[in-house]
N, C-alpha and C positions, 0 to 999 in steps of 0.2 A: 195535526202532524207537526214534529218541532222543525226549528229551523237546518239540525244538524241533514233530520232523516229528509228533508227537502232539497238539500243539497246530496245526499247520496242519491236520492231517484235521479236527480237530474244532473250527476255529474258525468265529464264525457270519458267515453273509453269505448273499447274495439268493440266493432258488430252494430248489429243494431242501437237507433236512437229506443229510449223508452218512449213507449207509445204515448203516456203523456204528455211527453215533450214533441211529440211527431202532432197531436190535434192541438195542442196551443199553437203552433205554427200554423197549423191551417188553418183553425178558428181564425185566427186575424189577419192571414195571408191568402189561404186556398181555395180550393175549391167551394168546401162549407160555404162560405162567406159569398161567394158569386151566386150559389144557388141561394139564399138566403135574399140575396140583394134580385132574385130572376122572380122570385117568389112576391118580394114586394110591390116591384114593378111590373111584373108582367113583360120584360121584355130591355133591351136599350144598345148600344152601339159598346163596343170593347171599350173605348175611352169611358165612356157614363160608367159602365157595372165595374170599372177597375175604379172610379171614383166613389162609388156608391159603396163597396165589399172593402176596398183599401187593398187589394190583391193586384198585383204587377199586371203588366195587358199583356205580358207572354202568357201568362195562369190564364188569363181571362181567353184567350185568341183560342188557347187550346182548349179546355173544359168546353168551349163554346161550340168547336167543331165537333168534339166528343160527342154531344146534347145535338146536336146536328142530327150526325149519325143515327145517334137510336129515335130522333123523330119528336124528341120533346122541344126544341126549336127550329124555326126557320126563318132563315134571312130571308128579307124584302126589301126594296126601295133598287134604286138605280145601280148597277154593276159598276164595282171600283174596290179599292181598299180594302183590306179587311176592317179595320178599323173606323171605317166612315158607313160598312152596313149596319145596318138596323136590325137586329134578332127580333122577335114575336116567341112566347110561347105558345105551343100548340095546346095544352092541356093546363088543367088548377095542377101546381106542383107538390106533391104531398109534402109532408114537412121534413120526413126522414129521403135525406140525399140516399139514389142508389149507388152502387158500387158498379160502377161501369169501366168496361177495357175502352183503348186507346178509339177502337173500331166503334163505339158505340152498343157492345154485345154488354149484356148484366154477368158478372162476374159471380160467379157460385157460391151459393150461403158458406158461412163457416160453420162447422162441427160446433164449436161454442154458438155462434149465434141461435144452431140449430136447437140445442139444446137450453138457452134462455126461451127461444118463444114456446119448446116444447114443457117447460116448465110453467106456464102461465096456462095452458093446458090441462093437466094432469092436478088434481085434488090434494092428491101424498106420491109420492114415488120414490123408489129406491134409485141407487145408480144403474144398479142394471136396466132399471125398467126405462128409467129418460137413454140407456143408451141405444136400446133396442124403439123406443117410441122415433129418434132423431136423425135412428139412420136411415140411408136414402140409399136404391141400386146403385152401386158404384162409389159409396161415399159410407165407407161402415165409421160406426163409432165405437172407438175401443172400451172395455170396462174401465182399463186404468185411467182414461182419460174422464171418463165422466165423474168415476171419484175424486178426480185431484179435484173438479169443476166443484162436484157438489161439497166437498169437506173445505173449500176454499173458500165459497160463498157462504158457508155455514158458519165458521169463522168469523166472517166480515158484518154476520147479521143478516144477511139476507137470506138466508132457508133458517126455517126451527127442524129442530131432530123431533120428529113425530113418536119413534121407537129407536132405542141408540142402538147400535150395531153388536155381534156378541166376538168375545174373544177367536172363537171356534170358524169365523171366516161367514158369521152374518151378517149381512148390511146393513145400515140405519136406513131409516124410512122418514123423508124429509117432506116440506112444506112448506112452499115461497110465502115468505111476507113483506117481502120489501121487492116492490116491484117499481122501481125509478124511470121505466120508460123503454122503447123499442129497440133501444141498442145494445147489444150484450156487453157483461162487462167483462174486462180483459186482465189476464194473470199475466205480471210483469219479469218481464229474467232477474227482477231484483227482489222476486220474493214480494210483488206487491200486487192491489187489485187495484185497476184505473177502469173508471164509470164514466164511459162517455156520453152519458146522456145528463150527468151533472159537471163532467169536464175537469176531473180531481181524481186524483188518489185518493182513495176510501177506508184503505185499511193496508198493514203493512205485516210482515211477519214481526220484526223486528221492535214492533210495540204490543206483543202479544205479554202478558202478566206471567 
């Protein structure tokens, strides 16, 4: 990506930050980074995992309570400070962080997420079929949403067109090839796809031939 269209992803203006400018912060500030450093350790006092992550010990105090909560940590050693307890994980921490609320409750899969892991799944599939395979009671996935997904990803390389689609309102019929990892990847308001499981913009509209 040039240096121009790198400065367009990441230049500021109203609304949302670009999501890749939102995980480079946390990659070396957030949460990421604390579970990452909870994983190595096994465990440690808010001062250690804000020393260990590089993440402030307000990031650290909170995420920590959070991880309380839903029962993957617990404090031990003598009542005092928050800062002077000792966290323990309870369990091996998988590799991929959940998406947890304030309360420690797992916050509900994304419609995209849903549809990357249903894609790892499925052989060939059109849009309709990953949209109807992804949806859940209460959680439908629209047609149009799964084509922007699939003609997006198709695009950037990651699905082959199996069967292209017909003028007359046929679908193409697609097939993951590039499968980078557990985290879906995300379509940016600037027209771009950011791959959090390599941490980059992958592909842009604006460099299409």
């Amino acid at each position: 990506m040039t240096a121009q269209a790198t400065r367009s992803v990441h230049a500021p203006g109203r609304g949302r930050r670009p999501v890749d400018a939102v995980a480079a912060a946390r990659h070396a500030h957030g949460r990421p980074a604390v579970w990452d450093a909870l994983r190595r350790l096994k465990g440690g006092t808010v001062t250690e995992l804000s020393k260990a992550s590089g993440a402030p010990t307000r990031t650290v105090r909170g995420f920590l309570q959070t991880l309380e909560f839903a029962g993957l940590v617990a404090r031990g050693g003598s009542p005092g400070p928050l800062d002077g307890a000792r966290y323990q994980t309870t369990r091996e921490l998988p590799v991929l962080m959940p998406e947890l609320r304030p309360d420690g409750t797992e916050a509900p899969e994304t419609g995209r997420a849903r549809m990357w892991r249903t894609m790892k799944m499925l052989s060939t599939f059109t849009a309709q079929d990953l949209a109807i395979a992804a949806t859940l009671p209460g959680a439908k996935i629209a047609l149009a949403e799964a084509r922007k997904y699939c003609v997006t990803l198709s695009r950037a390389g990651y699905l082959a067109t199996v069967k292209p689609g017909t003028p007359h309102g046929g679908l193409a019929t697609y097939r993951l090839v590039k499968n980078t990892g557990p985290q879906a990847p995300q379509i940016q308001r600037r027209a771009t796809l950011f791959d959090p499981n390599q941490g980059q913009v992958v592909w842009a509209e604006w460099e299409r031939a």
